[in-house]
C-alpha positions as CSV (number, residue, x, y, z in Angstrom):
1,X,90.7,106.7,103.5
2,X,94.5,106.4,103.6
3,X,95.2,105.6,106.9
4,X,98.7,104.5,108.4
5,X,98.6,102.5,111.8
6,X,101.3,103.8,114.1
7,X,103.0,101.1,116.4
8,X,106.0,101.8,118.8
9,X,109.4,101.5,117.6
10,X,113.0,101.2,118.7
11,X,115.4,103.1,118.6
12,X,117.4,102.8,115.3
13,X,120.2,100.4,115.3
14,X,123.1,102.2,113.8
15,X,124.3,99.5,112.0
16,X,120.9,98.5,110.3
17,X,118.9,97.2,112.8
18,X,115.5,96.0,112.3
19,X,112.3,98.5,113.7
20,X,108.8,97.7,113.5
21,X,106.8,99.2,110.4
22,X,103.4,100.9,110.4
23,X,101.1,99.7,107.6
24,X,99.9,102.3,105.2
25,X,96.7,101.5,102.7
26,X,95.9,103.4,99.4
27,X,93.0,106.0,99.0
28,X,91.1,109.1,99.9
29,X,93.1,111.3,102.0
30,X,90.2,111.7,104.5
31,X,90.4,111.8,108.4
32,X,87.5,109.8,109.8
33,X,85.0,111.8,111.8
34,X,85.2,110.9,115.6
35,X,84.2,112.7,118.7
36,X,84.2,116.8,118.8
37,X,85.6,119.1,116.1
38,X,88.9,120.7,117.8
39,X,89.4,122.9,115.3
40,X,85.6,123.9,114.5
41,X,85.9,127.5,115.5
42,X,88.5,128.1,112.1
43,X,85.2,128.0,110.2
44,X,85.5,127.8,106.3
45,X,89.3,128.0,106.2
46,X,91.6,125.7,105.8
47,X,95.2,125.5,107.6
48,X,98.3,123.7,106.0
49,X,101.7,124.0,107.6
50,X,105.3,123.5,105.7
51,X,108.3,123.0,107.3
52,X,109.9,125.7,104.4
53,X,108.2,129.0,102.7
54,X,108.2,129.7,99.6
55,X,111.6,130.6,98.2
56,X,109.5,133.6,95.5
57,X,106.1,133.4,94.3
58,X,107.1,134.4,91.2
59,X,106.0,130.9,89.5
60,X,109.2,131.3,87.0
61,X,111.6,131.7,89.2
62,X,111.3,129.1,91.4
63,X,111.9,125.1,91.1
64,X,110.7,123.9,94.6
65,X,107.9,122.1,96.2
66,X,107.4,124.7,98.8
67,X,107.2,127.3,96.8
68,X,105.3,124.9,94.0
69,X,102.6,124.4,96.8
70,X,101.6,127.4,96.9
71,X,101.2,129.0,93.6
72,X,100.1,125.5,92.1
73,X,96.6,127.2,93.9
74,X,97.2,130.5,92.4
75,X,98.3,129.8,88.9
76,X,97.3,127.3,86.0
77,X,99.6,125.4,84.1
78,X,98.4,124.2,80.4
79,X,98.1,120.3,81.3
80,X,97.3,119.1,85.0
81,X,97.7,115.6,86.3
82,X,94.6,114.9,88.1
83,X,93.9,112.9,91.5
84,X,93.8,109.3,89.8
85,X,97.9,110.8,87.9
86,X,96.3,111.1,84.8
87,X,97.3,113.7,82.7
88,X,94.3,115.9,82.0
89,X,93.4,119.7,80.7
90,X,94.4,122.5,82.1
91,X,94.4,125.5,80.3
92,X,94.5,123.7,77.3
93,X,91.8,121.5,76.6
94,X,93.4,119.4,73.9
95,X,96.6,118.8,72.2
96,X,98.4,117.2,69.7
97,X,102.1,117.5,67.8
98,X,101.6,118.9,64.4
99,X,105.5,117.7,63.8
100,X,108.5,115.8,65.0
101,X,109.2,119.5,66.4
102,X,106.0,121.2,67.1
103,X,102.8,120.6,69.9
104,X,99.9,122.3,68.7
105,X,97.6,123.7,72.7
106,X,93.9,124.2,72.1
107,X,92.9,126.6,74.9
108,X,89.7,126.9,77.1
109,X,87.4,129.8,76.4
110,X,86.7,132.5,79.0
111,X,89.4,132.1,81.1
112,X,90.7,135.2,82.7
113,X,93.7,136.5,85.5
114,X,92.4,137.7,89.2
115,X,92.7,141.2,87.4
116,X,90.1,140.7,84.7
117,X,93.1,140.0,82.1
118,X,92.2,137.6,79.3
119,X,94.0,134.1,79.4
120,X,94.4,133.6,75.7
121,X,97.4,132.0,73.1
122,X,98.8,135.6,73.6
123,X,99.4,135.0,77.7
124,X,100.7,131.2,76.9
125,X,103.1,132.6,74.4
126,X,104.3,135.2,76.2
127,X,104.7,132.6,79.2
128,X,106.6,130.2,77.4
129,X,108.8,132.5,75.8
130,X,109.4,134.5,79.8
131,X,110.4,130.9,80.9
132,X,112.7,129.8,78.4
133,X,114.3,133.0,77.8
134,X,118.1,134.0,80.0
135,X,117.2,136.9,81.2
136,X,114.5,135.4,83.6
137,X,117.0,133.1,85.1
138,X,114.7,130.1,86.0
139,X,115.4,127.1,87.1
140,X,113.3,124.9,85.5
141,X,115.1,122.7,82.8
142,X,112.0,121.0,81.6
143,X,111.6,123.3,78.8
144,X,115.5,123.2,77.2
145,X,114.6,122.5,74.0
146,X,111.9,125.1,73.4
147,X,112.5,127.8,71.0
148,X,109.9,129.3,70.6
149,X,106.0,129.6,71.3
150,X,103.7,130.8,68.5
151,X,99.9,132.3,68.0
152,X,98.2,130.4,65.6
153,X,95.4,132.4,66.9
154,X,93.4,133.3,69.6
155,X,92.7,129.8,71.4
156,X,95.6,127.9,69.8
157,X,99.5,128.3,70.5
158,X,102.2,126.1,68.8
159,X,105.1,125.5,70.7
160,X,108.6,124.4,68.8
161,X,111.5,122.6,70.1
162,X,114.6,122.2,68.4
163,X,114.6,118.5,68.6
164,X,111.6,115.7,69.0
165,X,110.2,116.4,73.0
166,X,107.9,113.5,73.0
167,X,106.4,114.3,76.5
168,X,106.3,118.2,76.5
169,X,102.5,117.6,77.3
170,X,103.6,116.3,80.5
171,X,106.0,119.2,81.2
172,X,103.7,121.3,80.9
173,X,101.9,120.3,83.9
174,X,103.5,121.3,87.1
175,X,106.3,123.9,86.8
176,X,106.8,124.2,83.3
177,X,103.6,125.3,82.6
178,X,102.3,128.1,84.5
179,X,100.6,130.8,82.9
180,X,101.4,134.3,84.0
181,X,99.9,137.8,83.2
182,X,101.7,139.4,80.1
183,X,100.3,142.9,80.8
184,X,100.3,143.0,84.7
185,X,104.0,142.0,84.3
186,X,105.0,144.5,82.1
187,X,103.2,147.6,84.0
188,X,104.2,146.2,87.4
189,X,107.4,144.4,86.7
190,X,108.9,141.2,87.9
191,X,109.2,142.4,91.6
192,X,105.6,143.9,91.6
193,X,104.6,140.5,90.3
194,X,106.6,138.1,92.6
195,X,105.3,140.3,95.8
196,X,101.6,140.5,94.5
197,X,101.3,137.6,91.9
198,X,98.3,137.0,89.8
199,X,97.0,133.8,88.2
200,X,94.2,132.2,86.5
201,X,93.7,129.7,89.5
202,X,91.2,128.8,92.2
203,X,92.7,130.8,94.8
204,X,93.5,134.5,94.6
205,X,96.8,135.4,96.7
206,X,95.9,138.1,99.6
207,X,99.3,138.1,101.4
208,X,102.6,136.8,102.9
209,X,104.3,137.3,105.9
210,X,107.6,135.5,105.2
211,X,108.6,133.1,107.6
212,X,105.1,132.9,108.8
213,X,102.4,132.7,106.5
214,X,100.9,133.0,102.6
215,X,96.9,133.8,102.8
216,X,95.3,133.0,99.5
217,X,91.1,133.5,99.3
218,X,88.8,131.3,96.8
219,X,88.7,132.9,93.2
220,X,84.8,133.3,92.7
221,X,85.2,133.1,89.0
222,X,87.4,130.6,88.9
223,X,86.9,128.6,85.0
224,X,86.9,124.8,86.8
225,X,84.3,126.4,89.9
226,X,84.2,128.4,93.1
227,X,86.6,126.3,95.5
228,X,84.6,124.5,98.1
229,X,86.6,126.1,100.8
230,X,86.9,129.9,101.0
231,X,90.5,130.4,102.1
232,X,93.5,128.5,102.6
233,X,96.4,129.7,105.5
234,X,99.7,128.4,104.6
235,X,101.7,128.1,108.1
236,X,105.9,128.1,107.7
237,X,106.2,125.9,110.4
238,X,109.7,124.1,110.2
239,X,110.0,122.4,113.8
240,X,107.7,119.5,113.3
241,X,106.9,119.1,117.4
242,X,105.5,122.7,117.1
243,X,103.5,122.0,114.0
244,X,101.9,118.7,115.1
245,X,101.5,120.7,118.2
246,X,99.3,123.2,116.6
247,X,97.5,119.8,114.7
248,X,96.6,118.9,118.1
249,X,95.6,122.2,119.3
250,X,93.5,123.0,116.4
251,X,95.7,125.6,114.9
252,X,96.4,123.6,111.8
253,X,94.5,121.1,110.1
254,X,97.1,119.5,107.9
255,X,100.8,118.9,108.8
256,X,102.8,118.0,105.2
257,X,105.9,116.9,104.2
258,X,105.8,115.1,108.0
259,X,108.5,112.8,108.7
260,X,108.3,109.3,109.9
261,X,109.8,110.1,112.7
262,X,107.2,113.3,113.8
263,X,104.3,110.6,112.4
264,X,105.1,108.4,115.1
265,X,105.4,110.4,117.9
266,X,101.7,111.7,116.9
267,X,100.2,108.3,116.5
268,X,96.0,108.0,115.6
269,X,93.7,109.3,117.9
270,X,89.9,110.1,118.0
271,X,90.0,113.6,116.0
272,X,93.7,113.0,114.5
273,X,95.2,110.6,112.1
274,X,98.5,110.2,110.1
275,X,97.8,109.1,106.6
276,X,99.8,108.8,103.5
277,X,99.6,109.1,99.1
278,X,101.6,107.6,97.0
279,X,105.0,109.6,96.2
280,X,107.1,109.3,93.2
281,X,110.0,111.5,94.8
282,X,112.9,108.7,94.9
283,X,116.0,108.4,96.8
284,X,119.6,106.9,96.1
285,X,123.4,107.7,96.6
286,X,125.2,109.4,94.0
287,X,128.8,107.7,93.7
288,X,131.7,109.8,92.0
289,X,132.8,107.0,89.7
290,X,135.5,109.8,87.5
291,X,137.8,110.5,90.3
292,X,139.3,106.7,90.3
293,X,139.7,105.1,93.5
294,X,138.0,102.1,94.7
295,X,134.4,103.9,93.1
296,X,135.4,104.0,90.0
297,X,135.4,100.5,89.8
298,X,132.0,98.3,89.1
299,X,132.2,95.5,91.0
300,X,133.5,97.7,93.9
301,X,129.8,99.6,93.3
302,X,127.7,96.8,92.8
303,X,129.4,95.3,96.0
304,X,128.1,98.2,97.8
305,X,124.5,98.0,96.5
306,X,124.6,94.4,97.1
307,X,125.1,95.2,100.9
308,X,122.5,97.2,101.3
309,X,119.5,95.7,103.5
310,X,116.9,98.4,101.5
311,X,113.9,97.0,102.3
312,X,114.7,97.0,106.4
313,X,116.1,100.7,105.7
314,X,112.3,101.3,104.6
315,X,111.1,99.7,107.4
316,X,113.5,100.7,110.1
317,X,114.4,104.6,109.3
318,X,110.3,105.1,107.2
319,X,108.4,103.2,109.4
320,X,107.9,101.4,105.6
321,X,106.8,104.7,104.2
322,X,108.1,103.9,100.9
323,X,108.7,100.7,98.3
324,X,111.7,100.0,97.0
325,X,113.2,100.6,93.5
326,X,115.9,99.0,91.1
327,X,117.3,101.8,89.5
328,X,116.3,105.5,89.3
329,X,112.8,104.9,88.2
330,X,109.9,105.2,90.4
331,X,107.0,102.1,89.8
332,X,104.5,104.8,88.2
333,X,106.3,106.5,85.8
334,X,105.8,106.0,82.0
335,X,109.4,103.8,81.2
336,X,110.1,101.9,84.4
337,X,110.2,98.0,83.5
338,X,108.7,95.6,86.0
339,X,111.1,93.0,84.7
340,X,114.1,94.4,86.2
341,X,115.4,93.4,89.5
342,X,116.9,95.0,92.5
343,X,120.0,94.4,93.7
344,X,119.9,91.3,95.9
345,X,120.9,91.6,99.7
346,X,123.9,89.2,100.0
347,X,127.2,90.0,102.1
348,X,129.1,87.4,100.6
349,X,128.8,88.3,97.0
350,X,129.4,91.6,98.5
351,X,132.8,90.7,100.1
352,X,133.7,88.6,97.4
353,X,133.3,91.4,94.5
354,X,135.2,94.0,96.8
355,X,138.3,91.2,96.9
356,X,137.7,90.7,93.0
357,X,138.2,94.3,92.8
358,X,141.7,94.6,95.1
359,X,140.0,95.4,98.4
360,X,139.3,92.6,100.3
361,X,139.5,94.4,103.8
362,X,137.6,97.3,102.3
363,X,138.1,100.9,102.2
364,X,137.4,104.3,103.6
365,X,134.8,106.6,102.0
366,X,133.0,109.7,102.7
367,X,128.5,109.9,102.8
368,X,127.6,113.6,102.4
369,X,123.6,114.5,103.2
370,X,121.6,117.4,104.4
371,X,120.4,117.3,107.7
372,X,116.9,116.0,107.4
373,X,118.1,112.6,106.3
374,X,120.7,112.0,108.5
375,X,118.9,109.0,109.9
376,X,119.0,107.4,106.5
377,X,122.7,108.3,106.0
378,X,123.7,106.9,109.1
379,X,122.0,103.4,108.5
380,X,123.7,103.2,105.1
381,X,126.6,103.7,106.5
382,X,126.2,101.6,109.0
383,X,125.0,98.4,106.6
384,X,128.3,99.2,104.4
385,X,130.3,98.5,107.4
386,X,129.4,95.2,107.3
387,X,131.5,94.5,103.9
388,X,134.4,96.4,105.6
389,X,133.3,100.2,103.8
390,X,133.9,102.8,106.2
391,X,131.5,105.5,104.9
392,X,132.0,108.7,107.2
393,X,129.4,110.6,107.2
394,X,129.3,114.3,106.8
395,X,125.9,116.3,107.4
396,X,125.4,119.4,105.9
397,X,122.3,121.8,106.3
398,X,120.2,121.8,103.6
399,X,120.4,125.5,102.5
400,X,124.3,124.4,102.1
401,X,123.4,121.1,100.7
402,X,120.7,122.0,98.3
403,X,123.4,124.9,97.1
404,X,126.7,122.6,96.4
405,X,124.0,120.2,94.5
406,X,123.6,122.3,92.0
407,X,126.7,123.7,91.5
408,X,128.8,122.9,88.7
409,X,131.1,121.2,90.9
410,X,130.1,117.3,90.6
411,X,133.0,116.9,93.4
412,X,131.4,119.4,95.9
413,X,129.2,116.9,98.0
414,X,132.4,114.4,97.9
415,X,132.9,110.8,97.0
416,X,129.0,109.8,97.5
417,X,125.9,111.6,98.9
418,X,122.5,110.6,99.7
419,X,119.7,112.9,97.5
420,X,116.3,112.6,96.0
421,X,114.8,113.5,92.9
422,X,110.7,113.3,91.9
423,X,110.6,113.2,88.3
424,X,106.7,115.0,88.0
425,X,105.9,114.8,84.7
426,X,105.7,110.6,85.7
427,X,107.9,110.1,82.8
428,X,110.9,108.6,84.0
429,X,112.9,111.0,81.6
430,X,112.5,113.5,84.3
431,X,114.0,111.3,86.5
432,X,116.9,110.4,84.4
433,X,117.7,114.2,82.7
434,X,120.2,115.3,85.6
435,X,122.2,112.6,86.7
436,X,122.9,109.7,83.3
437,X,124.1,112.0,80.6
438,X,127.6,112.6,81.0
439,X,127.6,116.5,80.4
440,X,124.2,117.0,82.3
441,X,124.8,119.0,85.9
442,X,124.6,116.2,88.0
443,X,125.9,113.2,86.4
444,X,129.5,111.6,87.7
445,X,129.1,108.8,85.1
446,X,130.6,108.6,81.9
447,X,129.2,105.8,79.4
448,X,128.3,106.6,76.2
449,X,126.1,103.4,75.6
450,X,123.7,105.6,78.0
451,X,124.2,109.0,76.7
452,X,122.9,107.4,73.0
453,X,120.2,105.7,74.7
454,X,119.2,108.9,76.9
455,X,119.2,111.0,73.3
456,X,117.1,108.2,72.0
457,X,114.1,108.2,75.0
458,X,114.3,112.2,74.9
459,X,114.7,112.4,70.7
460,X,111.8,109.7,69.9
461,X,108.0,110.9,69.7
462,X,107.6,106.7,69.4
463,X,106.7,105.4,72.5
464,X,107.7,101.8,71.5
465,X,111.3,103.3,70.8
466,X,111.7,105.2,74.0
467,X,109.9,102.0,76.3
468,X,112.7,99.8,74.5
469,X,116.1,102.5,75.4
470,X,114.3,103.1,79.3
471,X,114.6,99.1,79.5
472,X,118.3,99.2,78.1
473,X,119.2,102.1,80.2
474,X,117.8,100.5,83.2
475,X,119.8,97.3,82.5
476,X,122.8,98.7,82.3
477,X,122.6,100.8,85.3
478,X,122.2,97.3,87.2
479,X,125.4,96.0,85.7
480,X,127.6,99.3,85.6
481,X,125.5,100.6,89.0
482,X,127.2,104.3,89.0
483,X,124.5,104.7,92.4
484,X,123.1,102.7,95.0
485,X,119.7,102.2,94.3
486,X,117.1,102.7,97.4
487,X,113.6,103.0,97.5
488,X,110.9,105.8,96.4
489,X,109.3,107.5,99.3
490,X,105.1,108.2,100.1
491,X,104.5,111.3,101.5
492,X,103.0,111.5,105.0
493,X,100.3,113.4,106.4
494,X,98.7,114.6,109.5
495,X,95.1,115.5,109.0
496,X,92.5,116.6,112.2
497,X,88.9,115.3,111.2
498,X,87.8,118.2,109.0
499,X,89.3,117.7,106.2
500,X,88.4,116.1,103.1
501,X,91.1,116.2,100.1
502,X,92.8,114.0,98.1
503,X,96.4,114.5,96.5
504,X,97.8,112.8,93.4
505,X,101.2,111.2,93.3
506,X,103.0,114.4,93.0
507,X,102.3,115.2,96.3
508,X,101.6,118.7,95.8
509,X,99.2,120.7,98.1
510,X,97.0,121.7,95.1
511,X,93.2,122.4,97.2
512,X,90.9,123.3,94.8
513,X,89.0,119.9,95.7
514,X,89.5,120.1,99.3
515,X,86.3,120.3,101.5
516,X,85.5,121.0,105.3
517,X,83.1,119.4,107.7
């Protein structure tokens, strides 16, 4: 069992003050069994709240967890990562790269869509080639350098890049590689499909009521096994008070994405506990180093990274819901070296690199972030006013947030911004792709010793090669430190005493293994 103690704790300290943490402990995501079943009268269905609905449930045309969270139960992708983050088969059983520029998929017999539609090389051809091509407009980047996907024949598909993708396996297991239905989608259309979608997965989607709820109903054919439990009751339920609320009542039986904030005011009780996985989603502040200015300068960034406190942010503003990181990299992820070392805590150095660098009394700045981290913002900006940095911060919702992040304005969120990024396939190339390259959406960094060593860990099938350029980009990052480097986040639960599941580190609210008592 995963179980986090919840203790009281002060109010936060504007300018970094210390709080008292809860301990959290690895494991199965169970709730103990204590006392009466409050939400017994649900019977064989489960009830999962979100504080967002999905954005489409068109699997290709949508890039967040939400919406992911969802159709992860209606849809199979061609690799899976499993509870224990190993990457395992999905659709595909096996696979191998046949060249620098080709990955040979060796597909599972006798899968079919909820309509009775084969899943075969056919359906994973024509989903890779939906995804990658214009017209469908997706968001997901994971699959840029696909050109094509090929029938070899009827259980094997080649898919061809037009460079070396040494971890397309692992892109290929979340968003990248859902498998759709070629014919439905022709005869329905794409807004037949996103209203009434239809997968290969263990749940079969029954309906949606946006803004309320997505009703999916256990696939009795389902290739892996009939799911244990026979339907699962997404709940849009953004206002976490109201969703613990219906925790309590026995309306819901698991709360997600719960803040540490809402996981405090809950605390453990007989039938009721707040527990937490692992997460790989990490968080830092972006810093406009191209527009000059006191950023623009090194020691003026590492001076700011050297006066963050991060592990009493983890403790004060997460209740120590997370662990903190050097760079970009989350601790899991295929590239991250242990050897590297975060940015020490010390005020002086701080002050004395900000005087080095021309501003000894410090200078005014600008911290943009949506509104759901506003308590993080403000106690970074309150630890950066102890080196004389004046970081105003500016709160955005997160519609309007989410919308100027990926615009192609790198200026439109301002000097710095706090964001977070979970890099899924748990290579940190994922977590990199967006924000190091210098032409890449995100990035406000030039350096060209990091865009070779970027083209080298995304060009090299060696994993030697790419482990040695992730050390070297992560080096540099530390000495050049175009962000300031925080900590990556676990997610946090609330679970009533029914429920027996277990996520992996992605977080993602796949319940095909879940079980009721």
């Amino acid at each position: 069992m995963t179980e986090r103690t919840t203790m009281g704790r002060r109010d936060l300290l504007r300018f970094g003050g210390l709080a008292v943490a809860g301990i959290s402990m690895p494991g199965l995501l169970t709730a103990c069994k204590a006392g009466g079943n409050p939400a017994g009268k649900a019977g064989n269905v489960l009830r999962v709240s979100q504080p967002a609905d999905a954005t489409t449930l068109d699997p290709q045309k949508q890039g967040d967890l939400p919406s992911m969270n969802v159709l992860i139960n209606i849809f199979d992708t061609l690799t899976v990562r499993d509870v224990n983050d190993r990457l395992v088969g999905g659709i595909a059983e096996r696979w191998e790269s046949v060249s620098p520029t080709t990955w040979r998929f060796h597909l599972r017999s006798g899968v079919t869509f909820h309509n009775g539609e084969p899943c075969d090389a056919a359906a994973v051809a024509y989903s890779i080639q939906r995804l990658v091509d214009p017209a469908t407009k997706s968001p997901i980047v994971e699959l840029r350098f696909v050109t094509k996907a090929k029938v070899v024949d009827e259980k094997t598909v080649d898919v061809i890049t037009s460079q070396p993708d040494p971890i397309l396996p692992q892109k290929v297991s979340l968003f990248g590689g859902v498998i759709v239905p070629p014919k439905y989608i022709k005869e329905k259309g794409d807004a037949a499909f996103a209203a009434n979608p239809v997968g290969t997965g263990p749940y079969v989607f029954q309906s949606w009521q946006r803004d309320n709820q997505i009703v999916l109903k256990a696939n009795p054919k389902y290739w892996g096994g009939k799911p244990a439990v026979e339907q699962v009751t997404f709940k849009v339920m953004p206002d976490a008070a109201a969703s613990l609320a219906s925790l309590q009542s026995g309306d819901v039986d698991i709360v997600s994405q719960l803040s540490p904030d809402a996981a405090q005011q809950l605390g453990n009780g007989p039938d009721l506990k707040v527990v937490t996985s692992p997460g790989i989603r990490t968080f830092f502040v972006s810093i406009d180093t191209l527009s000059g200015g006191p950023l623009g300068k090194k020691e003026v960034r590492q001076a700011l990274n050297m006066a963050l406190d991060v592990p009493t942010l983890i403790k004060s503003v997460l209740n120590g819901a997370g662990q903190q990181t050097p760079t970009l990299i989350p601790h899991q992820s295929f590239g991250y070296d242990p050897s590297i070392q975060a940015f020490p805590y010390d005020l002086a150095k701080a002050k004395t690199l900000l005087a080095q660098a021309g501003y000894p009394n410090g200078f005014t700045t600008k911290l943009t972030a949506s509104a759901v981290d506003k308590d993080m913002a403000q106690a970074i900006s309150g630890q950066l006013a102890k080196i004389g940095v004046k970081a105003t911060v500016s709160i955005m919702d997160a519609a309007s947030f989410k919308q100027r992040l990926v615009s192609s304005n790198k200026q439109a969120l301002g000097p710095m911004y706090f964001t977070g990024n979970t890099g899924w396939t748990m290579d940190a190339e994922s977590n990199l792709q967006s924000f190091i390259r210098h032409d890449r959406r995100q990035s406000r960094w030039n350096s060209s010793q990091a865009d070779k060593l970027i083209d080298t860990e995304e060009g090299s099938v060696d994993s030697a090669t790419r482990k040695k350029a992730f050390t070297k980009l992560q080096q540099l990052l530390v000495d050049e430190a175009p962000f300031l480097f925080l900590y990556q986040a676990k997610s946090l639960f609330a679970v009533n005493d029914r429920v027996q599941w277990k996520t992996n580190s992605n977080g993602t609210l796949a319940m095909a293994s879940a079980k009721l008592t």
